[in-house]
NUSE-326477 format. One record per residue (C-alpha): x, y, z. Coordinates in Angstrom, 2 decimals, decimal comma. Layout:
N
<vopa east="X" north="Y" up="Z"/>
...
END
This chain:
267
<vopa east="3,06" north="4,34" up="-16,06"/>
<vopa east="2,72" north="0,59" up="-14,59"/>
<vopa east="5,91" north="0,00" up="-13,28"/>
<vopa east="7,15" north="-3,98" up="-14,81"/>
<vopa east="8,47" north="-5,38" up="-11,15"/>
<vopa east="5,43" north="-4,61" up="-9,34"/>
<vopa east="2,99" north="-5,57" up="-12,30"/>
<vopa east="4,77" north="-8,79" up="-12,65"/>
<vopa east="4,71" north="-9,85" up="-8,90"/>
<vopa east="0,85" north="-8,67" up="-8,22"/>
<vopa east="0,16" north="-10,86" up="-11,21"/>
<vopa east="1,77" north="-13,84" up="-8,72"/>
<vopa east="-1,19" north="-12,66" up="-6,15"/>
<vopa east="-4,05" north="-11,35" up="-7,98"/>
<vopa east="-5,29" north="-14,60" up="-10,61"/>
<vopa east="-5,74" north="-13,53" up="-14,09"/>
<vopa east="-9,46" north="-15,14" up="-14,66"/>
<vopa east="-11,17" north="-13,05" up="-11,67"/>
<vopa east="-8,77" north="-10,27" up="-10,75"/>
<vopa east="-9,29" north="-11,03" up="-7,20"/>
<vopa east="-7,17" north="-13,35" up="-4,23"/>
<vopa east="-6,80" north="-15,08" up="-1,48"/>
<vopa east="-4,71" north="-15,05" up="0,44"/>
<vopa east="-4,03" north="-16,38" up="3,89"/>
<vopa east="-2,71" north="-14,58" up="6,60"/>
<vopa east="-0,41" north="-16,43" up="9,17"/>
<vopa east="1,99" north="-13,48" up="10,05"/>
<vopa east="0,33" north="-13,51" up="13,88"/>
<vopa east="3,11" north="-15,04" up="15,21"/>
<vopa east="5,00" north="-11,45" up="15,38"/>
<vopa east="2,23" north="-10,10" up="17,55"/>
<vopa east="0,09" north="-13,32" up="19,13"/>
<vopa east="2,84" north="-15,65" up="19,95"/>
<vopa east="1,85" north="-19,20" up="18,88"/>
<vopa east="-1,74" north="-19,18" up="19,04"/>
<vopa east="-4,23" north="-21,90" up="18,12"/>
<vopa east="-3,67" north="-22,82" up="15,12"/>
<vopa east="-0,21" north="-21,98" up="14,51"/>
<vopa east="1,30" north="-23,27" up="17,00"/>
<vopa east="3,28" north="-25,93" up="14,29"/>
<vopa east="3,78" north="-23,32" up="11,33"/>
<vopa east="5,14" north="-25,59" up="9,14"/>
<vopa east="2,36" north="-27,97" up="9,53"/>
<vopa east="-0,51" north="-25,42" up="9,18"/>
<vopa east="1,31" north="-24,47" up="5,75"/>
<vopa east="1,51" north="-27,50" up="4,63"/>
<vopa east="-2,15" north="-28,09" up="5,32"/>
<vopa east="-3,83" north="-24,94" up="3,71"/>
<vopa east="-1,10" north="-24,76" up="0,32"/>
<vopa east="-3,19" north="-27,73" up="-0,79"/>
<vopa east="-6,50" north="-25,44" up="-1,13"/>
<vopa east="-6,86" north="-23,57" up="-4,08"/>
<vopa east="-5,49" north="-20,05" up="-2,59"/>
<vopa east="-3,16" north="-17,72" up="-3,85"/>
<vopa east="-0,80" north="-16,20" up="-1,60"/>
<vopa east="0,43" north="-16,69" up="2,06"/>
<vopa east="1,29" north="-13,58" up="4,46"/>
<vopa east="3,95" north="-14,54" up="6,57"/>
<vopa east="6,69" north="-12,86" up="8,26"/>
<vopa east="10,63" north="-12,99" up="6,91"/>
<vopa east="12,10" north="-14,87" up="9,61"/>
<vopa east="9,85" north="-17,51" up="8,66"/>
<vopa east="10,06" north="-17,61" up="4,86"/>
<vopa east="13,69" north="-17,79" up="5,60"/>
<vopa east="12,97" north="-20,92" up="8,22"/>
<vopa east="10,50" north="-22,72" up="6,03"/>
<vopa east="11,15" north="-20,99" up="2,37"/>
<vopa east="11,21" north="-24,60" up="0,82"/>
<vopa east="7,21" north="-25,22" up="1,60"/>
<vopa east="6,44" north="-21,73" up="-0,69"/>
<vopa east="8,87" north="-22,58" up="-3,24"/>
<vopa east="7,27" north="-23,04" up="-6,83"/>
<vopa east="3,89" north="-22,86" up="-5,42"/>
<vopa east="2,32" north="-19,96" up="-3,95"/>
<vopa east="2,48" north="-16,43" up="-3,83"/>
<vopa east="4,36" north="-15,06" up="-0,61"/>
<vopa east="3,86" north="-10,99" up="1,09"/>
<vopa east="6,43" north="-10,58" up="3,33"/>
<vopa east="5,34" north="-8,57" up="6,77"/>
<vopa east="7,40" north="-6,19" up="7,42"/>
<vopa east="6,31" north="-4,58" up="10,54"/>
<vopa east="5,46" north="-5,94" up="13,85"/>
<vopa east="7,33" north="-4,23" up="17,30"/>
<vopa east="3,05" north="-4,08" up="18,85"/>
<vopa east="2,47" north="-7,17" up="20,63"/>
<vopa east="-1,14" north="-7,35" up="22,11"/>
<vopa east="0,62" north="-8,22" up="25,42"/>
<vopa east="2,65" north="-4,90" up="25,49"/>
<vopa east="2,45" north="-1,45" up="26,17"/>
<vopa east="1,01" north="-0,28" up="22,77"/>
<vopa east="-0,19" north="-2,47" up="20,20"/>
<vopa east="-0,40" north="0,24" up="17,42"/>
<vopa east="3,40" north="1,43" up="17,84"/>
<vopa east="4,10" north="-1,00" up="15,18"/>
<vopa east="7,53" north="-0,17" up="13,33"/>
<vopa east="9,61" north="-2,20" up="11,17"/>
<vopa east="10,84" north="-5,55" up="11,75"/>
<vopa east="12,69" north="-5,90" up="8,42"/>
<vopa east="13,64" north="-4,14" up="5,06"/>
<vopa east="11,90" north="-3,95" up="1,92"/>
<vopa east="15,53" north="-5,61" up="0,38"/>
<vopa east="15,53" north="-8,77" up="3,28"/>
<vopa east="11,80" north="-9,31" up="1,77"/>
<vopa east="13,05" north="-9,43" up="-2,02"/>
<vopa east="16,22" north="-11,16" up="-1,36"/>
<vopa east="13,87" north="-13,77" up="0,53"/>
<vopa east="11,75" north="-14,49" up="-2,50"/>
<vopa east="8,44" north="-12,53" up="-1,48"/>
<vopa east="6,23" north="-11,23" up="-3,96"/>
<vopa east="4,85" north="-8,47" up="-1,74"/>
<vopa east="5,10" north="-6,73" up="0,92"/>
<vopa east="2,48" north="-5,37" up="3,90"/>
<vopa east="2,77" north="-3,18" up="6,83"/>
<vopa east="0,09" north="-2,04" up="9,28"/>
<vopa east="-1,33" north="1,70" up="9,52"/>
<vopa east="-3,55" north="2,15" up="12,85"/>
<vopa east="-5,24" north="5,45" up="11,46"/>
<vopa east="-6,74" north="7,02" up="14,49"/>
<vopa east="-4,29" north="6,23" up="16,88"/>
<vopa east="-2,10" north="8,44" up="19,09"/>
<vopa east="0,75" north="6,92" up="16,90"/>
<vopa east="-0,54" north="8,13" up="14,02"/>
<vopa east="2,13" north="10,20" up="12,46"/>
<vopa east="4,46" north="7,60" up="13,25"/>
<vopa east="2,28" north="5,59" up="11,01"/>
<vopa east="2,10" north="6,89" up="8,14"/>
<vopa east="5,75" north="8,37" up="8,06"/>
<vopa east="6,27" north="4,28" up="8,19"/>
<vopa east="3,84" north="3,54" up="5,38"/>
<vopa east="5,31" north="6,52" up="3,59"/>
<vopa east="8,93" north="5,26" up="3,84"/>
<vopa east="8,22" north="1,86" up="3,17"/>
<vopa east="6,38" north="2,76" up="0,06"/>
<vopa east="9,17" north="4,65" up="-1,27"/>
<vopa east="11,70" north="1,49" up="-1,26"/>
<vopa east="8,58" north="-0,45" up="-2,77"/>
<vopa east="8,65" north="1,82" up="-5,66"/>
<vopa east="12,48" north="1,86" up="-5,92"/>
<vopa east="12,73" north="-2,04" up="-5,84"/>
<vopa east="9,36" north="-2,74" up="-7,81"/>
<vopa east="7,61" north="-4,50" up="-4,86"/>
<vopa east="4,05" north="-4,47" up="-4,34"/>
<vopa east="2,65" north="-2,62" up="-1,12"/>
<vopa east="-0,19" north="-4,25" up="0,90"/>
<vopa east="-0,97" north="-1,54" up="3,91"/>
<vopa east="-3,35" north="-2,98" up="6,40"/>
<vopa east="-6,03" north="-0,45" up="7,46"/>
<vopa east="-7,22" north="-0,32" up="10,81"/>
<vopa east="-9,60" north="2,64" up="11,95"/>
<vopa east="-8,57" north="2,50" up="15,59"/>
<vopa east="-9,48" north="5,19" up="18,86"/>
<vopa east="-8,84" north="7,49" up="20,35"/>
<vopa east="-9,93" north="9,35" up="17,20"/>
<vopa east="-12,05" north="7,21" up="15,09"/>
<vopa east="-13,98" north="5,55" up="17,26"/>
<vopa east="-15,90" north="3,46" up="15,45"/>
<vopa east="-13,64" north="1,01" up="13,04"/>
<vopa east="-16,39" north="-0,39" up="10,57"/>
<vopa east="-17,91" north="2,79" up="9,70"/>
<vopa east="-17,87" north="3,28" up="5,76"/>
<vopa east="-16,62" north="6,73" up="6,53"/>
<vopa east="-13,68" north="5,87" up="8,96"/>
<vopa east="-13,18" north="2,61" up="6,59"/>
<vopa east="-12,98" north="5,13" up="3,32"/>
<vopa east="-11,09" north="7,59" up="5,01"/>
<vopa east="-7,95" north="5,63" up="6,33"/>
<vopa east="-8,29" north="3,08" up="3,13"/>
<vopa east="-7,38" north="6,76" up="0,57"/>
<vopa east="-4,99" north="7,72" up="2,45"/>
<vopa east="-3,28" north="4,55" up="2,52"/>
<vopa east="-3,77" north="4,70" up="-1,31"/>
<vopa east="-1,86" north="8,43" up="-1,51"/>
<vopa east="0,95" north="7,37" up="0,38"/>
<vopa east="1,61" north="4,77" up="-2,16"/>
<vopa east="-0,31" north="1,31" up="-1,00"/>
<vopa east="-0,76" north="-0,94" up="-4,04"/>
<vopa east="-3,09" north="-3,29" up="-1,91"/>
<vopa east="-5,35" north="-2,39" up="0,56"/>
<vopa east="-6,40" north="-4,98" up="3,19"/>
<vopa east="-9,21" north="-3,62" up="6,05"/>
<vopa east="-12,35" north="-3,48" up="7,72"/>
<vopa east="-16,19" north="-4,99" up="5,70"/>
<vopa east="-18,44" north="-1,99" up="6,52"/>
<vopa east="-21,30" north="-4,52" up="7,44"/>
<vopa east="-23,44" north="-3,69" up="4,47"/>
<vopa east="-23,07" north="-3,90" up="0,51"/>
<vopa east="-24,02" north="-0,07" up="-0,22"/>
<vopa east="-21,69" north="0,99" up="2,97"/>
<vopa east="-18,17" north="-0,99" up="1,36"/>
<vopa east="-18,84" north="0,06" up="-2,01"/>
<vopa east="-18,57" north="3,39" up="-0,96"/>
<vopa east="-15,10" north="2,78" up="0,16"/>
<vopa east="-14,84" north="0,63" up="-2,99"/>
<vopa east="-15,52" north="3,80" up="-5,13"/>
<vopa east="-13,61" north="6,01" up="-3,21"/>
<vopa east="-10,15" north="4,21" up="-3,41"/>
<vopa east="-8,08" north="3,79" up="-6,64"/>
<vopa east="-6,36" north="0,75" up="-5,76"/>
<vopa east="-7,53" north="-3,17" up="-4,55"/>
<vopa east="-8,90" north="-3,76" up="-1,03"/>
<vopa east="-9,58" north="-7,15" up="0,46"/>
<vopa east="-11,09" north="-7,55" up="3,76"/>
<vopa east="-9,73" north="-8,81" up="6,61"/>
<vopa east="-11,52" north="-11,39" up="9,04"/>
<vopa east="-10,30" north="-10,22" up="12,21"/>
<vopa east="-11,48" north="-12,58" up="15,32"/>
<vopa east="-12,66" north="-16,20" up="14,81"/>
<vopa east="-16,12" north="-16,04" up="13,98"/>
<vopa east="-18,99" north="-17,60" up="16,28"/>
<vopa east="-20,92" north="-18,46" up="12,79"/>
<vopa east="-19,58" north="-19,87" up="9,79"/>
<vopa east="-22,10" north="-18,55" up="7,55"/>
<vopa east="-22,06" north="-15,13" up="9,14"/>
<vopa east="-18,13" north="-15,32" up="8,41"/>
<vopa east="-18,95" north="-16,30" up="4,43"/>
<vopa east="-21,68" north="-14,03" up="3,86"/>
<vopa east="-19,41" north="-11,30" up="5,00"/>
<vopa east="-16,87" north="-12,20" up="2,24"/>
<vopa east="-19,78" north="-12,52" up="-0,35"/>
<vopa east="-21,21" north="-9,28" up="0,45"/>
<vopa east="-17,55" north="-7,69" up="0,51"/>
<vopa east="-16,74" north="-9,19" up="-3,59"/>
<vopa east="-20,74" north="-8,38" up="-4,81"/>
<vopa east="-19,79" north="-4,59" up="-3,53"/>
<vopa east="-16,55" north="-4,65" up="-5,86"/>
<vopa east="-13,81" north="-6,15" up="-3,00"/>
<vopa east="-11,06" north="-7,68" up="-4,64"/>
<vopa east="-10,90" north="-10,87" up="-2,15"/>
<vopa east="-9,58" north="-11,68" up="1,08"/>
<vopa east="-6,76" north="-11,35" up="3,17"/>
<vopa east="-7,65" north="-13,67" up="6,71"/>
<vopa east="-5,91" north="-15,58" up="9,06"/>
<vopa east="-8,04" north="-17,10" up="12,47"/>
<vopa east="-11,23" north="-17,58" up="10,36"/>
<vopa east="-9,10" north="-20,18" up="8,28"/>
<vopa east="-6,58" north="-21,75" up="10,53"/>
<vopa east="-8,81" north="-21,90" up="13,57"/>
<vopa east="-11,28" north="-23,45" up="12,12"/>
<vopa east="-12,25" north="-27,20" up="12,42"/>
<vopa east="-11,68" north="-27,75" up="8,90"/>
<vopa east="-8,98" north="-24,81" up="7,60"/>
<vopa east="-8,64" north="-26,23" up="4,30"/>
<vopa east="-12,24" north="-26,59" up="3,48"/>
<vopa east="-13,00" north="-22,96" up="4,83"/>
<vopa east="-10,05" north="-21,78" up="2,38"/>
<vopa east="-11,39" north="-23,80" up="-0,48"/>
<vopa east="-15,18" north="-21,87" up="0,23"/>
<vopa east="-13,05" north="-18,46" up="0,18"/>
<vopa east="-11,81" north="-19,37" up="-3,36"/>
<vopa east="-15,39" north="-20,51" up="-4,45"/>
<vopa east="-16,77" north="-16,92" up="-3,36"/>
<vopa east="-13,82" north="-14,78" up="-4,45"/>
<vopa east="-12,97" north="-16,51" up="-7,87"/>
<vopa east="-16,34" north="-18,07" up="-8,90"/>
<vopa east="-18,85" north="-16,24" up="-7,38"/>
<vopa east="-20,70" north="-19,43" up="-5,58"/>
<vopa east="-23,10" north="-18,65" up="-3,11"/>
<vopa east="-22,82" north="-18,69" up="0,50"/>
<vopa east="-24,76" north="-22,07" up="0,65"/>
<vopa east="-22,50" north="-23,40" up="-1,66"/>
<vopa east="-19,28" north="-22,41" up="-0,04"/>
<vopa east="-20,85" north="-23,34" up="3,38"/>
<vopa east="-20,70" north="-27,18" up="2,01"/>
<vopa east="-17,16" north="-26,78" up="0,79"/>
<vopa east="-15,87" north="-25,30" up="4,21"/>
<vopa east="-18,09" north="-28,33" up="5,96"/>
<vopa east="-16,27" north="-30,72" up="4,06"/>
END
């Protein structure tokens, strides 16, 4: 049986016409420090709410700090984990930052957490993801859980197998939202696709050297049954971050070609 708090709040992320989203990551703060791009929040929000996107992913401490640029206007998922900086000992020992209850007292509409499947922290992992999920369901709060295949025992983070495998069991422990890895080929992702009973966007990971490789990657992710996006440095690095989010939405909720998105995201 749906439960009515999370049904109501994925209906804030997921739009109605396409069943698919966008949403734009800028929770790298927690990990990055301020990195190109973000290095004025507020302005960077206040730049990309004005493309035709869906939801931000931000951390608490700055919904609190800038809650009044979200306010009546976009979709918000909380991140709720964060203690692996890429400048300390062990990225993937990522615990929690804040509660499920801070996010919803906040205002989000989600929250996400990160699962490094793979990883000598493993078990700590998916205890978190397990836990988490648990206070989701209690509180009716959507779950994203961000997949990432990682050594030293899955070696290779874009196969379809490593991809499908980390993606279900994200989905058993109670994710409501998937966000991960594009396989690098249609037939490859819809495997995963098929094999996992709730949405998955993909994530962008590193800027991109091409802008057309970066769009034909999100194309090739929806046309194999992906439910949208969930990227950060591919939008907000780029020369023109609004136009790039405004070719994401023209992908994901109107199905226009890459060549057509390419001229949105050139401006």
């Amino acid at each position: 049986m749906a439960i009515p708090g999370k049904a109501i709040r994925l209906s804030r992320i997921f739009r109605k016409n396409s069943g698919r989203t966008v949403i734009i990551a800028l929770d790298h703060g927690r990990r990055r420090g301020p990195i190109k791009g973000l290095e004025n929040f507020a302005k960077t929000v206040e730049e990309l709410i004005e493309a035709d996107i869906d939801a931000f992913m931000v951390t608490p401490a700055m919904l609190e700090k800038h809650y009044d640029l979200f306010t009546g206007r976009i979709g918000v998922i909380a991140r709720i984990d964060g203690t692996g900086t890429v400048k300390g000992p062990d990225e993937t020992d990522d615990r929690l930052i804040s509660s499920v209850y801070r996010a919803l007292k906040l205002g989000a509409d989600a929250v996400s957490v990160m699962l490094w499947i793979g990883s000598e922290r493993e078990a700590d992992n998916l205890e978190k993801v397990a836990v988490v999920a648990e206070d989701c369901f209690d509180n009716g709060v959507p779950l994203l859980v961000e997949v990432l295949p990682s050594p030293p025992y899955l070696k290779d983070k874009y196969s379809w197998e490593n991809v499908a495998y980390g993606s279900r069991i994200a989905a058993e422990l109670g994710a409501d939202i998937v966000k991960t890895f594009y396989t690098g080929s249609i037939d490859g992702f819809r495997l995963v696709v098929e094999r996992v009973p709730v949405p998955i966007v993909v994530l962008g990971g590193p800027k991109k050297e091409s802008l057309e490789e970066f769009l034909k990657m999100v194309y090739d992710s929806v046309k194999a049954g992906g439910k949208g996006v969930a990227i950060g440095r591919n939008v907000f690095q780029s020369p023109n971050p609004t136009g790039v989010a405004n070719a994401l939405a023209a992908i994901v909720h109107r199905e226009a070609s890459v060549e057509e998105a390419l001229k949105l995201a050139k401006g």
